[in-house]
VOGU-3710 file (C-alpha; in Angstrom, 3 decimals, decimal comma):
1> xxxxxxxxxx> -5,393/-9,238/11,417  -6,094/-7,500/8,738  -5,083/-3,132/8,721  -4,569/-0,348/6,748  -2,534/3,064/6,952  -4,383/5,655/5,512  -2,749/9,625/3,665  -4,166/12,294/1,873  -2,669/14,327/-0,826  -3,845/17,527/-2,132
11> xxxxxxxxxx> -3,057/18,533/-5,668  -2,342/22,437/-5,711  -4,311/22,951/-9,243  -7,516/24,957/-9,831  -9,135/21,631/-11,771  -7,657/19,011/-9,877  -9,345/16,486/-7,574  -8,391/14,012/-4,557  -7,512/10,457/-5,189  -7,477/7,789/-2,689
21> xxxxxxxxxx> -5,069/4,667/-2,914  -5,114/1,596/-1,107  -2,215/-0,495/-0,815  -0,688/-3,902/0,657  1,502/-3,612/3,807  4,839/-5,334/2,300  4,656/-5,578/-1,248  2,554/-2,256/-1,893  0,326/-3,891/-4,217  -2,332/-1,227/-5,007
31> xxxxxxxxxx> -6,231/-3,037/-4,194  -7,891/-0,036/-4,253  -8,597/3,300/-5,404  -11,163/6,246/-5,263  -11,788/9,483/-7,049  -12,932/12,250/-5,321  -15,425/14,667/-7,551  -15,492/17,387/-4,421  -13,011/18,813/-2,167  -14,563/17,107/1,030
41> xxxxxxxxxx> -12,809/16,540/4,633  -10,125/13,713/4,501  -12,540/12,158/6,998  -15,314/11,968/4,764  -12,863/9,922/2,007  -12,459/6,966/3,893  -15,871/5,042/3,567  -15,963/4,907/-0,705  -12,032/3,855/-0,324  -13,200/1,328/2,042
51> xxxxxxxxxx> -16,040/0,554/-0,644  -13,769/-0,224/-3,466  -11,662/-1,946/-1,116  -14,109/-4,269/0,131  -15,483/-4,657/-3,327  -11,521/-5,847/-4,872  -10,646/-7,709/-2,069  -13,988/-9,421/-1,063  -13,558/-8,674/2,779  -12,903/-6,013/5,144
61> xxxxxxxxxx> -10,090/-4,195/6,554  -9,962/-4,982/10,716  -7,599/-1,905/10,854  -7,082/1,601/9,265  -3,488/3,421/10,403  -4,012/7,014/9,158  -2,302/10,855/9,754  -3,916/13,191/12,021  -5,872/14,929/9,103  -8,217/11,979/9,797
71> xxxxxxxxxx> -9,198/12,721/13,740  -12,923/12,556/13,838  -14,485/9,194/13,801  -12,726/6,114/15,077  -14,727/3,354/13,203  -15,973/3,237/9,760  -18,083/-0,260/9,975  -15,805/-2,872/10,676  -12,641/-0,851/10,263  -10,753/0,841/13,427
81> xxxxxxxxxx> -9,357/4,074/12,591  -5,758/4,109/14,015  -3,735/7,757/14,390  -0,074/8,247/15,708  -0,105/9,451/19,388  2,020/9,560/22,185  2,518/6,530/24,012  0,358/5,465/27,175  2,861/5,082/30,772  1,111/2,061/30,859
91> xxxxxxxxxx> 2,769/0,356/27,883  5,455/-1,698/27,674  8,642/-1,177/25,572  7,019/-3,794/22,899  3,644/-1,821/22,309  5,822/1,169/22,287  7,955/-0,032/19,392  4,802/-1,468/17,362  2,718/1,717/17,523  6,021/3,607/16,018
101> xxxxxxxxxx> 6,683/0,866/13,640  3,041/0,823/12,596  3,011/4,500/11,889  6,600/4,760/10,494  4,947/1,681/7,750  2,310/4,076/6,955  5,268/6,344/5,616  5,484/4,609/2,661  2,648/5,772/0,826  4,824/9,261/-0,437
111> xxxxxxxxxx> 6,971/7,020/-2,545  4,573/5,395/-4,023  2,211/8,759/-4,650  5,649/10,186/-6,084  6,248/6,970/-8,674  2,402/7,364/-9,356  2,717/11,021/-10,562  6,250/11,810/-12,474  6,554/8,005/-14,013  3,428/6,719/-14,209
121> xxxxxxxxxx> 1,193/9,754/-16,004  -1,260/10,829/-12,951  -0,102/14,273/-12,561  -2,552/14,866/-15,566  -5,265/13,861/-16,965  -6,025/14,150/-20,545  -9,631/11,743/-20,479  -12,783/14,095/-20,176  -15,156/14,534/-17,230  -14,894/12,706/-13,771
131> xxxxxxxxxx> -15,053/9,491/-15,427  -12,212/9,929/-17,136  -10,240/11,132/-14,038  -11,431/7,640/-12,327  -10,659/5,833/-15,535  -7,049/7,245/-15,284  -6,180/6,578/-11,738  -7,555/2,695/-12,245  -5,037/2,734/-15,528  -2,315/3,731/-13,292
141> xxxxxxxxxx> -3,070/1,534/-10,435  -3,345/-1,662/-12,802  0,610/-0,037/-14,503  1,482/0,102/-11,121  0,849/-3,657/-10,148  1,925/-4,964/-13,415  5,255/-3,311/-13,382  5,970/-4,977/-9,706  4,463/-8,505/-10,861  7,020/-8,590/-14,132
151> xxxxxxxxxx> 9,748/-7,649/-11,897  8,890/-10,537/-9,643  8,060/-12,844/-12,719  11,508/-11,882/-14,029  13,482/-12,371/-10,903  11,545/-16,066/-10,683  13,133/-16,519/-13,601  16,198/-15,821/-13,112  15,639/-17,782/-9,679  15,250/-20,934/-11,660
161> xxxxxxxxxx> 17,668/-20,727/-14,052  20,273/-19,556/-11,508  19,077/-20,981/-8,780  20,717/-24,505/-8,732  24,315/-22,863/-9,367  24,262/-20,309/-6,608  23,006/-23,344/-4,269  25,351/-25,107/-5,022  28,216/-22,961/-4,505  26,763/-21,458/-1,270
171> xxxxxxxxxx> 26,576/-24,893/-0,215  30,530/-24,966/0,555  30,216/-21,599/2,194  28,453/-21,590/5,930  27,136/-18,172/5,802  24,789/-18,130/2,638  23,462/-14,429/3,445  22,224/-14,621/-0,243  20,809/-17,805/-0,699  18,646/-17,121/2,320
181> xxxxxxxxxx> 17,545/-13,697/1,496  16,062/-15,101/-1,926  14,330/-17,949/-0,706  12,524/-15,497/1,632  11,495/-12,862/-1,565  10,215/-16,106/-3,325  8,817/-17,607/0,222  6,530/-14,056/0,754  5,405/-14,275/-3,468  4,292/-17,784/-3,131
191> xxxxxxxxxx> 1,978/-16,421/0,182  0,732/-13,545/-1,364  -2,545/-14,291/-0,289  -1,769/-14,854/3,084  -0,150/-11,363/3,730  -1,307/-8,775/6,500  -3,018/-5,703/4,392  -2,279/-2,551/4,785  -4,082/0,420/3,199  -2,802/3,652/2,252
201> xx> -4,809/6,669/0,906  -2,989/9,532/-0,947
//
């Protein structure tokens, strides 16, 4: 099933604009972004975010976790608009703890709007015009996925290099804590492809 989790964030400056990001669930590999010309409703951002998604990815999102500056509509297309509430007395302990987890996830997005704007240059803008502010924010999404790829390239790397010895002397040992833990990192890069998206929008 595919979802997404869904934030605004408003830049305090006189010429500034909104920019929407869309990222994985795990790895938070940015797929899509979206400049905003006008101060509209964070409603009204989702469908061209969903657009550029759609357009990167070649399918749809199923499912869209968002804050509560997106109440309004509940469907855009395809894509159910999810928003933390309080838990039904009809739910069990287990769809209590995976609405909370699902809306803790969308959490993540802060960091990543933080990373975007003091290290990777999207505080401002020095291209002209609207074009240039949507030629900037796909130059930082592209730094931003090639700065996680070389760190996984690197630690691959080192995983095969490596890789042999530490097996080797985990091999004595019966907990192998390590050993496990990388096989899963390289076990999740290898299916990519197959991962559950999730979307943020900041």
């Amino acid at each position: 099933m595919n979802r997404m989790f869904i934030e605004l964030d408003h830049t305090p400056y006189e010429y500034g604009n909104k920019v929407s990001i869309a990222s994985t669930a795990k790895s938070n590999m940015i797929v899509g972004v979206a400049s905003h010309e006008r101060n509209i409703h964070d409603n009204h951002t989702l469908p061209e975010v969903l657009t550029n998604l759609e357009s990167s990815r070649g399918k749809t999102v199923k499912q869209a976790v968002c804050d509560r500056g997106y109440r309004g509509k509940k469907k855009f297309g395809e894509t159910e608009i999810i928003l933390p509430a309080p838990s039904l007395k009809k739910d069990n302990r287990y769809q209590r703890d995976k609405k909370r987890k699902r809306c803790r996830r969308r959490a993540a997005i802060e960091p990543i709007i933080g990373h975007l704007k003091s290290d990777f240059r999207l505080t401002r803008n020095f291209l002209k015009g609207t074009v240039g502010d949507s030629i900037n924010l796909l130059m930082v999404a592209c730094a931003w996925n090639m700065a996680k790829w070389m760190r996984a390239f690197i630690l691959f790397l080192f995983w095969l290099k490596f890789g042999p010895k530490i097996r080797r002397r985990t091999a004595i040992k019966s907990n192998s804590m390590p050993l496990r833990n990388m096989d899963r990192i390289f076990s999740n890069i290898h299916h990519h492809e197959n991962r559950v998206f999730l979307v943020f929008q900041g």
